[in-house]
C-alpha positions as CSV (number, residue, x, y, z in Angstrom):
1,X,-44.0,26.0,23.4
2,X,-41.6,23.0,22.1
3,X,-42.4,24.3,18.6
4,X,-40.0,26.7,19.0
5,X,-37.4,23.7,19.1
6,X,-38.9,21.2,16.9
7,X,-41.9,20.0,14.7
8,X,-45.0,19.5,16.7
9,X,-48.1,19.2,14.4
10,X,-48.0,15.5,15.5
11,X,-48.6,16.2,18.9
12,X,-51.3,18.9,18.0
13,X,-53.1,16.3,15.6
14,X,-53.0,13.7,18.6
15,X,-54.1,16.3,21.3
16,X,-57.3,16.5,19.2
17,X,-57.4,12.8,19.6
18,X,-57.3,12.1,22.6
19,X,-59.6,15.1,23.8
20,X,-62.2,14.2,21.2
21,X,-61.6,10.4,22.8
22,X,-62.4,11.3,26.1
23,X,-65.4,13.2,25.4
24,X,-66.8,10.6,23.6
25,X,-66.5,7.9,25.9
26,X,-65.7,9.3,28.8
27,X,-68.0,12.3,29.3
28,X,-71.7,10.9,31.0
29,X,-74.3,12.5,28.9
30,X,-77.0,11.9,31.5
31,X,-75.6,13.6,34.9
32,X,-72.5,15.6,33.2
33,X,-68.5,15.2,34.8
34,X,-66.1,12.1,33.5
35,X,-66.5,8.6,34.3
36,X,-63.1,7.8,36.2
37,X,-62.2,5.1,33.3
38,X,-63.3,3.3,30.3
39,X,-62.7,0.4,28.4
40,X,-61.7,-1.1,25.2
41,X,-65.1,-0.3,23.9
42,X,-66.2,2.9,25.7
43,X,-68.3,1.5,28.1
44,X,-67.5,2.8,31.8
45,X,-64.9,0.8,34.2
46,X,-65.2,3.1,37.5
47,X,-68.1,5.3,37.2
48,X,-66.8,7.1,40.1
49,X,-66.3,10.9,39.1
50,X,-63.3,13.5,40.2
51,X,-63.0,17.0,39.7
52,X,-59.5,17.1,38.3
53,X,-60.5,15.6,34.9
54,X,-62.8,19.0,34.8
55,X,-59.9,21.4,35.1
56,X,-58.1,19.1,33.0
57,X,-60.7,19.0,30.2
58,X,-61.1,22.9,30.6
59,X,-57.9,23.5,30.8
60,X,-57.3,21.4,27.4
61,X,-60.5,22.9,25.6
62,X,-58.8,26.4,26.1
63,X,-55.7,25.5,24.8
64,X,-56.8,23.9,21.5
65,X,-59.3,26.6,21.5
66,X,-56.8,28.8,20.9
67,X,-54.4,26.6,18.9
68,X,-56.6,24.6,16.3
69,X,-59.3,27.7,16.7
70,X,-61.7,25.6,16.0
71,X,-65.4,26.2,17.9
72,X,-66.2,23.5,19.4
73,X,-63.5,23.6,21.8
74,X,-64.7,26.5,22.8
75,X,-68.0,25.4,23.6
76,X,-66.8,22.5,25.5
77,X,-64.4,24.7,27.7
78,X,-67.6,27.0,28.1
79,X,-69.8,23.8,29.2
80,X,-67.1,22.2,31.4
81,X,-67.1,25.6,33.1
82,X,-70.7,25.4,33.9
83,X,-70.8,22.0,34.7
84,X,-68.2,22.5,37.5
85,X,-69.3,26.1,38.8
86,X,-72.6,24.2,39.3
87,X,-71.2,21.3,40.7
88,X,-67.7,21.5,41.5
89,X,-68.0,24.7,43.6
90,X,-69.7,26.1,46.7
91,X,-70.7,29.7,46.1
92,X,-68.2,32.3,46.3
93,X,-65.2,29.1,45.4
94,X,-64.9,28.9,49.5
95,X,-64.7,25.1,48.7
96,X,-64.6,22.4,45.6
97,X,-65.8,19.3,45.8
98,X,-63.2,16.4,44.9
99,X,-65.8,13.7,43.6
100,X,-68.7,13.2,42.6
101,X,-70.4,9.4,42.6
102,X,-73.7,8.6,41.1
103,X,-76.7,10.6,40.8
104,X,-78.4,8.0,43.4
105,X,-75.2,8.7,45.6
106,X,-75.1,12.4,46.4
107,X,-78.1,12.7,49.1
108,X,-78.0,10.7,52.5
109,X,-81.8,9.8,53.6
110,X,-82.5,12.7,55.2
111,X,-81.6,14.4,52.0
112,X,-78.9,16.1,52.6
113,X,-75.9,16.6,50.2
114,X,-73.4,14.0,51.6
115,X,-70.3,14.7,48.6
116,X,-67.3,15.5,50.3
117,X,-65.7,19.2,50.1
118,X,-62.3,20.6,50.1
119,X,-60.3,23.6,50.5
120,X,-59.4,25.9,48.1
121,X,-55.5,25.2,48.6
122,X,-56.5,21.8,46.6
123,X,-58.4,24.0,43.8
124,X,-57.4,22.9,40.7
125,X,-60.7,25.1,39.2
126,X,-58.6,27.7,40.1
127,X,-55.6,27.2,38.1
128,X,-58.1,26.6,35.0
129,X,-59.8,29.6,35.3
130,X,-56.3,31.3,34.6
131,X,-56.3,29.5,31.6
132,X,-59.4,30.9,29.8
């Protein structure tokens, strides 16, 4: 939108960055969903995991999907999308969940899910889906 006013490739060039970035260190290739922060070096700081950064990230694959057109983008906004439907979202969207800790986290001992759930007034999945 500001390229309309003044010269933006900069800011296209660094979007790339900073998505590729965050994929790369951020992104846990085990269990899926981003680790909260990360240091110098890549390695996680809070492992704890939100469901903002998800509609962020899909919301940010769209857009450079359709700016840079390049594919992979595509792919990640498809794979962010089914990594929150599956775990983001009770069926039908009634609820989202907010976070989601460690894989040795989400079941209590009588093995129930124990992450916590919102309502959709705090569904940020929603606004991203308007984006793809």
């Amino acid at each position: 939108m500001f390229d309309r006013y003044t010269d933006t490739a900069w800011a296209l060039d660094r979007a790339e960055e900073l998505f590729d970035a965050t994929i790369e260190h951020s992104w846990d290739a085990e269990y899926g969903g981003f680790y909260y922060t990360f240091d110098r070096d890549g390695a996680p700081i809070v492992e704890d995991k939100y469901g903002w950064p998800v509609a962020e990230g899909i919301g940010a694959a769209a857009a450079l999907s359709k700016r840079v057109g390049n594919e992979r983008y595509r792919k990640w906004y498809d794979r962010l999308w089914e990594y929150a439907e599956a775990n983001l979202t009770a069926p039908g969207w009634e609820l989202v969940r907010e976070t989601l800790p460690e894989e040795r986290f989400l079941r209590d001992r009588a093995g129930f899910d124990c992450r916590p759930w919102l309502s959709p007034d705090r569904n940020l999945l929603r606004g991203a889906a308007l984006l793809g």
